[in-house]
C-alpha positions as CSV (number, residue, x, y, z in Angstrom):
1,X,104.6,128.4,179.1
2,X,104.6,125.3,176.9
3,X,106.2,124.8,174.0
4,X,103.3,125.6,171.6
5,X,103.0,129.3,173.5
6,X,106.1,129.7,173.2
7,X,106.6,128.8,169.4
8,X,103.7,131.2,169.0
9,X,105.6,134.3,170.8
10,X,108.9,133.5,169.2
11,X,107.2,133.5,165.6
12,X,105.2,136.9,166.3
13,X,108.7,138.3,167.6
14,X,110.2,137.0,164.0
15,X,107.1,138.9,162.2
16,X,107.9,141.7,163.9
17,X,112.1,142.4,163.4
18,X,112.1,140.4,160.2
19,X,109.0,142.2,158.2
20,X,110.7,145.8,158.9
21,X,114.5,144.6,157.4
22,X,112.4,142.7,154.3
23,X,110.8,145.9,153.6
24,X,113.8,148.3,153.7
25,X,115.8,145.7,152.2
26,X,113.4,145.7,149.0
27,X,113.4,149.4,148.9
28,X,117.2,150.1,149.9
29,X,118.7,152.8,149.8
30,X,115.1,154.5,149.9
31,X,114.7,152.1,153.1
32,X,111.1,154.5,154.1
33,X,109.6,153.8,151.2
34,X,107.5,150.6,152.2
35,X,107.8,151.7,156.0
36,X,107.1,155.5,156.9
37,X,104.5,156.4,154.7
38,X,100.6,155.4,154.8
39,X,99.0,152.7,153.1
40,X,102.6,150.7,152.3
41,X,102.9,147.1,153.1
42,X,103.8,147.7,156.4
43,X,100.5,149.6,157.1
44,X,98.9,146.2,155.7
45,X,100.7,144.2,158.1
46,X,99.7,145.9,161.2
47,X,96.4,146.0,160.1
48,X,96.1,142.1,159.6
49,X,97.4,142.0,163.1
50,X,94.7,144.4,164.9
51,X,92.3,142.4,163.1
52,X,94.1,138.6,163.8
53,X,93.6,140.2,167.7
54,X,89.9,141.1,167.0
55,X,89.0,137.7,166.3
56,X,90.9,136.3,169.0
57,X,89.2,139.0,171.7
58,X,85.6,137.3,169.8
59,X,87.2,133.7,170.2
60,X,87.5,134.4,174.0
61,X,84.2,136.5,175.0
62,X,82.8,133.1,172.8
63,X,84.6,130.7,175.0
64,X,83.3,132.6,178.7
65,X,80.5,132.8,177.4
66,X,80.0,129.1,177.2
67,X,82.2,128.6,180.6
68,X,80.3,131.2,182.6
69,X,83.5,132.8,183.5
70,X,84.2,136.4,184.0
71,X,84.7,139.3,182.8
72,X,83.2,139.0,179.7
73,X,81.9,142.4,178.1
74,X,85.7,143.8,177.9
75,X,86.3,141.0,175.4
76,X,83.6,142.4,172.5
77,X,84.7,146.3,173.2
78,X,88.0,145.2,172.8
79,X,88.1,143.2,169.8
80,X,85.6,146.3,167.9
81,X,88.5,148.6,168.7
82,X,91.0,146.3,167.2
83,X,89.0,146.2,163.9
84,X,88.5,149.7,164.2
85,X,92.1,150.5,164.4
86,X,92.6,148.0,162.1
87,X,90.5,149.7,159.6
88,X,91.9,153.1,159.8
89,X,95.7,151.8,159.1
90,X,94.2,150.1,156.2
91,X,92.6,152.8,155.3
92,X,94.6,156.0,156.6
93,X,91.2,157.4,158.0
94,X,92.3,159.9,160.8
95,X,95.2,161.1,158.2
96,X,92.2,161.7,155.9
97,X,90.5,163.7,158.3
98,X,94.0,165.5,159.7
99,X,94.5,166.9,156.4
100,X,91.1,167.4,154.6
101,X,89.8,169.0,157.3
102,X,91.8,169.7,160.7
103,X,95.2,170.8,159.2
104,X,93.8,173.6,156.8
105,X,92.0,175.3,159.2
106,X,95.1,174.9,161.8
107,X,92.7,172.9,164.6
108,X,95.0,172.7,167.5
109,X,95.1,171.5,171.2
110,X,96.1,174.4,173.2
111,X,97.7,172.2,176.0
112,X,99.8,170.1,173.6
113,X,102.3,172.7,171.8
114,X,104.3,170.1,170.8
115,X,101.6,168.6,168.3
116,X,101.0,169.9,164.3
117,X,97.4,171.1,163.6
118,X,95.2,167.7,163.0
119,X,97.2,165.4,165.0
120,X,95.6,165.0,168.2
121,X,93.1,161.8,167.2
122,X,95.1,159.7,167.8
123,X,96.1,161.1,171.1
124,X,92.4,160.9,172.0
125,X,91.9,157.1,171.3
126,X,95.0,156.4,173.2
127,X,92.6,158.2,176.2
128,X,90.0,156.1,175.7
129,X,92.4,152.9,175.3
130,X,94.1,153.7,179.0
131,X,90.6,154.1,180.7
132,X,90.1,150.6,179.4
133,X,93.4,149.5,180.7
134,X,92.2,148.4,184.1
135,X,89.4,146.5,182.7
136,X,91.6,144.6,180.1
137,X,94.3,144.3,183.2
138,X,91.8,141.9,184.8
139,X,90.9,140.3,182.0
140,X,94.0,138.9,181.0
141,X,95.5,138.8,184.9
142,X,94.7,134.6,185.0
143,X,97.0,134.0,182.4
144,X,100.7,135.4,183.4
145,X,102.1,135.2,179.8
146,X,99.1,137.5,178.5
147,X,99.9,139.7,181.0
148,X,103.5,140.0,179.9
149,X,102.6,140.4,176.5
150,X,99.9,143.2,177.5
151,X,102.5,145.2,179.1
152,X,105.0,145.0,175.8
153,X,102.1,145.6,173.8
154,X,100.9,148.9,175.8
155,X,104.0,150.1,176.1
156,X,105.5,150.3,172.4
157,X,101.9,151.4,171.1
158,X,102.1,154.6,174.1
159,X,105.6,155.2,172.3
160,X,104.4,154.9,169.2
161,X,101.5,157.3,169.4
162,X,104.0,160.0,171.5
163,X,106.3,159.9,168.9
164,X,103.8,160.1,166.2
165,X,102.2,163.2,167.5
166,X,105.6,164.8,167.3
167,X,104.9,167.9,164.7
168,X,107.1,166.5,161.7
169,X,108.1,170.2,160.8
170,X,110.9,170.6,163.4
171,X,112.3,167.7,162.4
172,X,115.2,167.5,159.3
173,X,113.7,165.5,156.4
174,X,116.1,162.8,156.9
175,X,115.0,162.7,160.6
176,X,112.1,162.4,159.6
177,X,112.0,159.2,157.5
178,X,114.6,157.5,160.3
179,X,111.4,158.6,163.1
180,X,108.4,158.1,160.7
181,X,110.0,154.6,160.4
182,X,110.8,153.8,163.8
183,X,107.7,154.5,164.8
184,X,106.1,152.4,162.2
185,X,108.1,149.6,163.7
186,X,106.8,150.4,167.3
187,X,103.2,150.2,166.3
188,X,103.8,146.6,164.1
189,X,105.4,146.0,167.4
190,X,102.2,146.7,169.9
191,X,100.4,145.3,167.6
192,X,102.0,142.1,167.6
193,X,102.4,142.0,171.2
194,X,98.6,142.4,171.8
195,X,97.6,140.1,169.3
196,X,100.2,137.7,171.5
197,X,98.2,138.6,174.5
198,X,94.8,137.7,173.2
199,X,96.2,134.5,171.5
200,X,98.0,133.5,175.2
201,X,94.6,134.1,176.6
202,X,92.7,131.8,174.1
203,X,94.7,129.1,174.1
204,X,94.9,128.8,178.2
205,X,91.3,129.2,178.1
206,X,91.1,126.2,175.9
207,X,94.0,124.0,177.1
208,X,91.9,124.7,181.2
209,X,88.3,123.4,179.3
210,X,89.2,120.8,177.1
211,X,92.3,119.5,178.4
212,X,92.1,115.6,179.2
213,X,89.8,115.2,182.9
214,X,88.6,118.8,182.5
215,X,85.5,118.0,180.6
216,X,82.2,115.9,181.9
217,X,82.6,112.6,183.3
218,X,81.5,109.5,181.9
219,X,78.8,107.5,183.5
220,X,79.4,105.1,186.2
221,X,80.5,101.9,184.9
222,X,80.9,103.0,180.8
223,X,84.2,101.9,179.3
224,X,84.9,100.2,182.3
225,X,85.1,96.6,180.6
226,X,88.6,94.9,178.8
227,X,88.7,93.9,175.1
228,X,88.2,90.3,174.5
229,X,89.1,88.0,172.0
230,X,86.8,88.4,168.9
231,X,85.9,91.9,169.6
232,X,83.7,91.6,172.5
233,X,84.3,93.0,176.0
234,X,84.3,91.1,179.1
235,X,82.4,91.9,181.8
236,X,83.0,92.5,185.0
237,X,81.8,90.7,188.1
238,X,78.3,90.7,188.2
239,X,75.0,89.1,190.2
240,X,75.5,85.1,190.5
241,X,73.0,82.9,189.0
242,X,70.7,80.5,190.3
243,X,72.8,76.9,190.0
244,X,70.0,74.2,190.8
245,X,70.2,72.6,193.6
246,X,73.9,73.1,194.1
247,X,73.3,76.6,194.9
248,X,74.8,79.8,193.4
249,X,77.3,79.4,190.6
250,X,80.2,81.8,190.8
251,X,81.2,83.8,187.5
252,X,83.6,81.4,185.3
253,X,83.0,78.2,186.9
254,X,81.5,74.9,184.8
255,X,78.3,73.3,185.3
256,X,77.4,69.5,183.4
257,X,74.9,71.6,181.6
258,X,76.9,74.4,180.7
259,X,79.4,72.1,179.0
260,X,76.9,69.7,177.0
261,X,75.5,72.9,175.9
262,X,78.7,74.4,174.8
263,X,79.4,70.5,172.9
264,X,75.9,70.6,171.4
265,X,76.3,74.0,169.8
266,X,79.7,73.2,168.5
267,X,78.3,70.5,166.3
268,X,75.4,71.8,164.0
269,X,72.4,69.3,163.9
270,X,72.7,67.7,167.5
271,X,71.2,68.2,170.3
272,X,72.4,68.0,174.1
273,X,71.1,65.7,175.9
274,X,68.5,66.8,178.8
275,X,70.0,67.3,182.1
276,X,69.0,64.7,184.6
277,X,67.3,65.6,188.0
278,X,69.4,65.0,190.7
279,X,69.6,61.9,192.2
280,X,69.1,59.9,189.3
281,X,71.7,57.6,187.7
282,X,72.6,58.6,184.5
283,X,74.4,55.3,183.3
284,X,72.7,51.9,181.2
285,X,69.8,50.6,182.9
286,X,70.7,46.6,184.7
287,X,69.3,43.8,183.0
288,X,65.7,42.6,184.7
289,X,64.7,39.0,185.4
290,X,61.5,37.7,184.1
């Protein structure tokens, strides 16, 4: 990677270690406060991630578009689920829904003890999310440090979803806030990482089309002149001209003509002299006898 991709990756690493300690740093000893719980600072932080990531996923199905490369669909489906998940950690929608509705009436997947009543949305858009995986996979596969960054990103969002679906209750309520807040970490984390993963893919997408020589070539002979003294260009060789008699005249050379031309413009109100034909003598005429 170049320096500019790697700057980038460095700083979203920063966001990621440095935001959690800023928060639990304002809030020590109660550390949780701005972490574990929904709609805190950190839930506003991962969502202005997931929707950074969105607009890079438009950026890029923008930039095929205009290439003609491929794939391009997966770039639209996955920027809407960004926003999407963007919107509910902005807005703690599936919580909403977990306890208005889900919890109360003890909802439950009978395969997944380990989950409270409610939990399981989340589990079901991780589904959907891994039967995208392949698609996405080959999407970002041209560029080896999206790929990377896919991997990281996948990875701590799976462990943040397991350990979210974890049923709080058999957990101690200091437990708890130390798991609730780790796992808030891990999904800034995944966040982060795919919002690297787009970015990476953008800007080798842009750095392949409009690097210098990648775009449309200039037409034959255009810029192909040097500068010249007084703002002009000089021109190249081109077709000889007709000389007279002599014959052709090169490029550059010097022709009688040429010069009392040259004399006759340089002094305003004169005029050269005509050129004589050839032959004739150009001298004073000889004294006649009567």
């Amino acid at each position: 990677m170049n320096g500019a991709r790697v700057r980038a990756v460095l700083l979203l690493a920063a966001v990621c270690v440095l935001a959690p300690l800023a928060l639990a740093a304002a809030r020590w000893p109660r550390y949780w406060e701005w972490i574990a719980p929904e709609l805190t600072p950190m839930t506003w932080l991962q969502s202005v991630a997931l929707v950074l990531a969105g607009a890079g996923c438009g950026l890029v199905a923008l930039v095929l578009g205009r290439t003609g490369e491929r794939p391009r669909w997966i770039w639209p489906l996955l920027g809407a689920g960004f926003v999407a998940l963007a919107v509910d950690d902005r807005f703690a929608l599936h919580e909403r829904v977990r306890d208005g509705y889900l919890a109360p009436r003890g909802v439950t997947v009978p395969f997944l003890p380990w989950v409270a009543p409610g939990d399981f949305l989340i589990l079901g858009v991780a589904v959907v999310g891994l039967a995208l995986l392949p698609s996405v996979w080959r999407a970002m596969r041209p560029d080896r440090g999206a790929t990377a960054a896919l991997v990281v990103g996948v990875v701590l969002s799976a462990t943040a979803v397991g350990v979210d679906s974890v049923d709080p209750a058999t957990w101690s309520v200091s437990a708890e806030r130390l798991q609730q807040s780790l796992e808030e970490v891990a999904e800034l984390g995944g966040g982060l990482a795919l919002l690297a993963a787009v970015a990476l893919r953008l800007v080798g997408l842009l750095d392949a089309h409009l690097a210098p020589g990648s775009g449309g070539s200039r037409p034959e002979g255009a810029g192909t002149g040097s500068a010249a003294p007084g703002g002009g260009t000089a021109a190249g060789p081109g077709p000889t001209h007709g000389g007279g008699a002599g014959g052709p005249v090169a490029p550059g050379s010097v022709t009688p003509g040429s010069v009392a031309s040259a004399r006759a413009e340089s002094r305003p109100g004169t005029m050269a002299p005509p050129e004589s034909p050839p032959g004739t003598r150009t001298g004073p005429a000889p004294d006649r006898e009567p």
